[in-house]
C-alpha positions in Angstrom: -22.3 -43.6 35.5 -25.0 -44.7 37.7 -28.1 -43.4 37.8 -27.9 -39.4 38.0 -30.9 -37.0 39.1 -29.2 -34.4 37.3 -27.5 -33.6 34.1 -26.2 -30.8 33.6 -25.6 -30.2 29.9 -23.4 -26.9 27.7 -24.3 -26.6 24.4 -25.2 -30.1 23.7 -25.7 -29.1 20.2 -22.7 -27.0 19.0 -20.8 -28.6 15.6 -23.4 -31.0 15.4 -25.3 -31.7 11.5 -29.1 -30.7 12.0 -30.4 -34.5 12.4 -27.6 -35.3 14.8 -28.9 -32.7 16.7 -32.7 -33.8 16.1 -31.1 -37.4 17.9 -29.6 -35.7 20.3 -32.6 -33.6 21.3 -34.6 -36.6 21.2 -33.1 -39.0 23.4 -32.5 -35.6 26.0 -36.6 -35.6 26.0 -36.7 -39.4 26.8 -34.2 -39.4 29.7 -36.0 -36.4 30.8 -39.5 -38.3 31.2 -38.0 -41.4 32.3 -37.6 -38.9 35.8 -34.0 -37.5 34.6 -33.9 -34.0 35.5 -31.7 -31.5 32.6 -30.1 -28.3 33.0 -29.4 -27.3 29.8 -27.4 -23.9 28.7 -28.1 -23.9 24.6 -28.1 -21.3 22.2 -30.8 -23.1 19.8 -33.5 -21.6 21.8 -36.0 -23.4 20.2 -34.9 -26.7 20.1 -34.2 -26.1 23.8 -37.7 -24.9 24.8 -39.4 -27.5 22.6 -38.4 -30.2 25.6 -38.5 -28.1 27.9 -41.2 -27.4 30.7 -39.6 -24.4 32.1 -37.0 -22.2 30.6 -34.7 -18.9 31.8 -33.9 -16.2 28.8 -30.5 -14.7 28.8 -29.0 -11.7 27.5 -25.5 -9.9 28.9 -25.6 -12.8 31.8 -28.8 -11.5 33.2 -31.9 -13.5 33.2 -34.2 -11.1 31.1 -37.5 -13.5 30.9 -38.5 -16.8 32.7 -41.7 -19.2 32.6 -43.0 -22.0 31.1 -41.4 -23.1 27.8 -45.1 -22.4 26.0 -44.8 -18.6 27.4 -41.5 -18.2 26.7 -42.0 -19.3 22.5 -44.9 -16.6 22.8 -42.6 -14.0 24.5 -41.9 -10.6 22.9 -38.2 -11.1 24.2 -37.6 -14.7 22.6 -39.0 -13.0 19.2 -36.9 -10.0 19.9 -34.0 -12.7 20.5 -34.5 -14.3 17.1 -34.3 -10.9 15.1 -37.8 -10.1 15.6 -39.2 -13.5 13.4 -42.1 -15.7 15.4 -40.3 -19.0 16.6 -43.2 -20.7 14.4 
């Protein structure tokens, strides 16, 4: 494949066992600070933001909070998102 800038990645996690996606989070966060830059759309919101330095929130297609991954794990909207339960 080369060497891509970009990756642009859709659910990278869906059917996956819980340590698969641990793996596949993991090795996501090394290509990303070897300079690889992700886009990544991914329901496990969490998961997502913990590799994340910047992230969009979603709901109904609209883009409903953005900022840093940190603000965005504090965010009355994220906690909102996960059925009102602290992401910690």
């Amino acid at each position: 494949m080369g060497r891509p800038k970009l990756l642009l990645l859709d659910e990278p996690s869906l059917g996956l066992a819980p340590r698969l996606m641990d793996e596949v989070f993991a090795t996501l966060k090394d290509m990303n600070q070897k300079g690889l830059t992700l886009f990544i759309v991914e329901q496990e919101i969490l998961l997502s933001l913990s590799i994340s330095k910047r992230g969009y929130l979603l709901r109904n297609g609209r883009v409903i909070k953005e900022g840093s991954a940190s603000s965005l794990m504090e965010s009355r909207e994220l906690i909102t998102s996960l059925g009102g339960y602290p992401p910690y």
